[in-house]
C-alpha positions as CSV (number, residue, x, y, z in Angstrom):
1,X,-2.0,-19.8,17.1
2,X,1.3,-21.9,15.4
3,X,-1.2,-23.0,12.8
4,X,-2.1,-19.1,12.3
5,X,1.2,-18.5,11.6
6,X,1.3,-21.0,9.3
7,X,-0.8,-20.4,7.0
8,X,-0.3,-19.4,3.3
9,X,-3.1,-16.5,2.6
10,X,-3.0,-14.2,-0.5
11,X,-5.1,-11.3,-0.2
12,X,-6.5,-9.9,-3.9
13,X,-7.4,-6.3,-4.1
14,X,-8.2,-4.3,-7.0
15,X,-7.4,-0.5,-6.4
16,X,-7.9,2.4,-8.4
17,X,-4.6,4.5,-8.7
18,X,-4.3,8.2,-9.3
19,X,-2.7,9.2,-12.8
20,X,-2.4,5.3,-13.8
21,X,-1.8,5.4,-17.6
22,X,-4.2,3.1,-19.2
23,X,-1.0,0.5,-20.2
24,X,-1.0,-0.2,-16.6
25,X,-4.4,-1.0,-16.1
26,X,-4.7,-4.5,-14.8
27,X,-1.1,-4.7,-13.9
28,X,-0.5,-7.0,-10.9
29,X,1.7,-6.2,-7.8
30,X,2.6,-8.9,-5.6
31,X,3.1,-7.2,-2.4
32,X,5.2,-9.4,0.4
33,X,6.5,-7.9,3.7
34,X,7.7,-8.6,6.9
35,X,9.1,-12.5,6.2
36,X,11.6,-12.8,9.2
37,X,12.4,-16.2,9.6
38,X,9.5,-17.6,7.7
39,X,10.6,-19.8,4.4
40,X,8.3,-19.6,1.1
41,X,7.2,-22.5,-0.5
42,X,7.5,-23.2,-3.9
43,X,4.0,-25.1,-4.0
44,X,2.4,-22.0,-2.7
45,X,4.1,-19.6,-4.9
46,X,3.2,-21.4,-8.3
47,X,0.0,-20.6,-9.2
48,X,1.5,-17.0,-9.4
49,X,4.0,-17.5,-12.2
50,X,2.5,-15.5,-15.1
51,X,0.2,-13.4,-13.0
52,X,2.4,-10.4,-11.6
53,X,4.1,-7.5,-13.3
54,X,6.1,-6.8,-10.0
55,X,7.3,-8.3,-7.1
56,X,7.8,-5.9,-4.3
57,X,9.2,-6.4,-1.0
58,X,8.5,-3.9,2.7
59,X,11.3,-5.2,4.2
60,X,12.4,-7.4,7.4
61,X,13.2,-10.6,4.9
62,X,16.1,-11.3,7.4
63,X,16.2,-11.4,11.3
64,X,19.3,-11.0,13.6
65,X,20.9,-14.7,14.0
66,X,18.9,-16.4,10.8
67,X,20.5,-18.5,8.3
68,X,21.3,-16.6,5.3
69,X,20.7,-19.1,3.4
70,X,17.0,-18.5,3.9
71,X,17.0,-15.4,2.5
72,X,19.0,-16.2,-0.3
73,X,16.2,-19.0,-0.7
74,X,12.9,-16.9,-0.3
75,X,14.7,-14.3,-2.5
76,X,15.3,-16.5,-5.2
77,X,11.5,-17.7,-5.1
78,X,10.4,-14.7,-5.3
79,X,12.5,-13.1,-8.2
80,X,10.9,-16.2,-10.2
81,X,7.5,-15.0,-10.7
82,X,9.2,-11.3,-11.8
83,X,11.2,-8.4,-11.6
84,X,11.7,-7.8,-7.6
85,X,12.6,-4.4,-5.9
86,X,12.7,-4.2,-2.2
87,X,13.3,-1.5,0.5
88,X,15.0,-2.4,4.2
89,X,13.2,-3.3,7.4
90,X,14.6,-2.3,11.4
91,X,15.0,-6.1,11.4
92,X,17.3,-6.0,8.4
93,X,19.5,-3.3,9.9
94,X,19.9,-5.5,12.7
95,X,20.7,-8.7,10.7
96,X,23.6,-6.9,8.9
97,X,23.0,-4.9,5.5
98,X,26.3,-6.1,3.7
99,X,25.4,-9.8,3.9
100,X,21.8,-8.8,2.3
101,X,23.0,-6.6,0.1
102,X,25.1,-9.3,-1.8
103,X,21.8,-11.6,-1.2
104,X,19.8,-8.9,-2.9
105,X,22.3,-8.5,-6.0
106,X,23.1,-11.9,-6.9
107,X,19.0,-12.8,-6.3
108,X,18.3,-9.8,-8.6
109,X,16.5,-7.9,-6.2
110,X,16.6,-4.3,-6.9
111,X,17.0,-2.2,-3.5
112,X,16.2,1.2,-3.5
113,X,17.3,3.3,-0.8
114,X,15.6,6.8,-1.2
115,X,15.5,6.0,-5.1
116,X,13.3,6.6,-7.5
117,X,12.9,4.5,-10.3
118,X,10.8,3.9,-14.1
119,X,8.3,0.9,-14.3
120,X,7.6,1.0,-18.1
121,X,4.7,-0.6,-20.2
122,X,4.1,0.5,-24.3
123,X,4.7,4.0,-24.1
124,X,3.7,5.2,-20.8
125,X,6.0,5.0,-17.2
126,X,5.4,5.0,-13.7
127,X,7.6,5.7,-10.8
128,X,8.8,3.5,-7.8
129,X,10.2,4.7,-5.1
130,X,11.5,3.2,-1.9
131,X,12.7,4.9,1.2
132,X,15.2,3.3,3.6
133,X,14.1,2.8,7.1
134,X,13.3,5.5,9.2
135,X,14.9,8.0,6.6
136,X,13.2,11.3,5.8
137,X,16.0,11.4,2.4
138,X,13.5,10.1,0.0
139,X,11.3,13.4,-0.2
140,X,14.2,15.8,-1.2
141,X,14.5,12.8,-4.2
142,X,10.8,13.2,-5.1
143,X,10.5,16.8,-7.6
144,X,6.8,18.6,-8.2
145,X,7.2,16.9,-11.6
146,X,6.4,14.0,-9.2
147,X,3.4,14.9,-8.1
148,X,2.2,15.2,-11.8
149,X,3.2,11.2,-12.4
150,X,1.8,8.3,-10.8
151,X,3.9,7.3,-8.1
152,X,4.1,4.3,-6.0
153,X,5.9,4.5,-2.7
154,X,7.3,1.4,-0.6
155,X,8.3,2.0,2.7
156,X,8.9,-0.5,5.6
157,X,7.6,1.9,8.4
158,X,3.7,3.2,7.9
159,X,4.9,6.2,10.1
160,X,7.0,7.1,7.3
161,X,4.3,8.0,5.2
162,X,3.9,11.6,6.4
163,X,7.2,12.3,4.6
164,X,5.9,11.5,1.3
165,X,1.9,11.0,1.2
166,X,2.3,14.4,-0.7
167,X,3.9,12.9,-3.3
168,X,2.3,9.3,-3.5
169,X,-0.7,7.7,-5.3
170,X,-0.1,4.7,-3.4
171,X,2.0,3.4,-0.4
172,X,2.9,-0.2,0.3
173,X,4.3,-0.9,4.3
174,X,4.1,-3.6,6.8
175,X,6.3,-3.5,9.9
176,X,3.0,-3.8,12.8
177,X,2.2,-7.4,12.0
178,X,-1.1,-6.1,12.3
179,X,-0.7,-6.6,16.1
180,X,0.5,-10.0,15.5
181,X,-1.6,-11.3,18.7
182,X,-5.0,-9.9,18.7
183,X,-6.9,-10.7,21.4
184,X,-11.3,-10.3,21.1
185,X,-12.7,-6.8,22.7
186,X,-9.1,-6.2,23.7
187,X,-7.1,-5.8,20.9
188,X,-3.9,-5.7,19.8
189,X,-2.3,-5.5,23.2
190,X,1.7,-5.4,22.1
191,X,1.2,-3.3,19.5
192,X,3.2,0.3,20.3
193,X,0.3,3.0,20.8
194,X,1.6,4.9,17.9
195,X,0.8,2.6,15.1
196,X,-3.1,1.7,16.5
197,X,-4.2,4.1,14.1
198,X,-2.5,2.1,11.1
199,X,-2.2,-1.5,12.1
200,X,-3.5,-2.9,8.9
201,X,-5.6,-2.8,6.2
202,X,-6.1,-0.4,3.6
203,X,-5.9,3.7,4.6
204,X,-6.6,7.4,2.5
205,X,-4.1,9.7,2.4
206,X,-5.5,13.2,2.5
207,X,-3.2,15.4,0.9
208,X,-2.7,19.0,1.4
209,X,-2.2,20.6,-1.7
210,X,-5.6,19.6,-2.8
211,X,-4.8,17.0,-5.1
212,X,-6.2,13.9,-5.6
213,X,-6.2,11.4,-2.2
214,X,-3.3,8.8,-2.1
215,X,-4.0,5.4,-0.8
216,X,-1.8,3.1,1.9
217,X,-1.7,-0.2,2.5
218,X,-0.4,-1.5,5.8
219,X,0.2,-5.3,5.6
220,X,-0.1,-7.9,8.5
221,X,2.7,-9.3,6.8
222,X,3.8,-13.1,6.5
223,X,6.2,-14.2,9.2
224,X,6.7,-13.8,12.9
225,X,8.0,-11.6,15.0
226,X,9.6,-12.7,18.8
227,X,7.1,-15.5,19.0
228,X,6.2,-18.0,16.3
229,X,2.2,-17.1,17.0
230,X,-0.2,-15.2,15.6
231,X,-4.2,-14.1,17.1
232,X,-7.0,-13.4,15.4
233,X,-4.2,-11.8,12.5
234,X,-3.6,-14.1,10.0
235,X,-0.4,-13.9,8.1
236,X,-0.7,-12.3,4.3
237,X,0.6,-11.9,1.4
238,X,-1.2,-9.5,-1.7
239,X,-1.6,-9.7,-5.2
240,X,-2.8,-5.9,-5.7
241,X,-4.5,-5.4,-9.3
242,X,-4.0,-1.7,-10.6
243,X,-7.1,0.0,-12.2
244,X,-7.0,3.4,-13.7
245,X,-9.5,5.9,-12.5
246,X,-10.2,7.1,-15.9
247,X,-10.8,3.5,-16.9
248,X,-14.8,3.6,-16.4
């Protein structure tokens, strides 16, 4: 179960986005959430230089009573491999937003906190937004000009995606661990009732207004929470390739 825990695992996916202009086809996310006390490796971080557009972050890279100084570290590691944006976790909160603020702005992480912001490539843009934890602010930031652009979402929280799965192509969260301890025919025992539904893996997001589906992925994520164990839920990280659906 410590060796679980352990373990460095990238998952690849390839995932066809709604509205993706063809400049972004074949861009590379590196999708990281959920770190907690866990430090990153340089080793295991290497073979990634030159392979991702964007690094973005789901939140919880700090824990209550941590050394800051490994968050500066893993932050610095990951702005490396490219231009980093990241959204907080509950866990952050906790840990004490002014300290990781500074982190985040001399790292050159970009936070967004119900923001919306360009990703460009040639001639064409796509929007990223984040939402803060547990905030419903980000949807009165998000216009029905919006819903005409691709738009990727981060969020820390999966629950937070009924706020803006209106909105969004594609949603990036963590926060469930995937269980973290997953035990065979039972389950995920400590995970909270109202997240069985989304514990991890990739979902659809049925929207109302008859447009195209979104899609949301719900990471196990890559450190620990309470113990330093993991069952039958290995810890992740993902390097997410973009396709454009008209790109047949």
């Amino acid at each position: 179960m410590w060796r679980e825990a352990q373990l460095h695992r990238v998952v690849e996916d390839e995932v066809e986005v709604n509205g993706l202009p063809l400049s972004f086809d074949g861009s590379v996310i590196l999708y990281v959430s959920d770190l907690h006390k866990r430090q990153l490796k340089q080793e295991d971080l290497m073979p990634l230089l030159g392979q991702v557009d964007w690094v973005l972050i789901g939140g919880d890279v700090a824990e209550k009573g941590m050394l800051w100084s490994i968050v500066r570290r893993n932050m610095q590691l990951l702005t490396a491999i490219a231009p980093t944006f990241a959204v907080y976790g509950n866990h952050d909160k906790l840990a004490g937003t002014t300290q990781l603020a500074r982190i985040f702005q001399e790292t050159g992480v970009r936070l967004l906190q119900d923001q919306v912001v360009s990703l460009q490539k040639s001639d064409s843009s796509i929007k990223l937004a984040g939402a803060d934890y547990r905030s419903h602010e980000l949807s009165n930031h998000l216009t029905e000009k919006d819903r005409n652009e691709c738009l990727i979402v981060l969020i820390h929280d999966p629950l937070q995606a009924k706020h803006v799965h209106d909105y969004a192509d594609l949603i990036l969260s963590g926060h469930t661990h995937g269980g973290q301890l997953v035990f065979p025919f039972l389950g995920p025992l400590f995970l909270n009732k109202a997240y069985r539904n989304v514990s991890n893996g990739w979902y659809t997001l049925k929207k109302m207004n008859g447009d195209p589906n979104g899609k949301m992925l719900v990471s196990r994520g890559y450190g620990t929470n309470h113990l330093p164990l993991r069952l039958c839920c290995s810890a992740e990280m993902h390097k997410i390739t973009l396709k454009s659906v008209n790109n047949k």
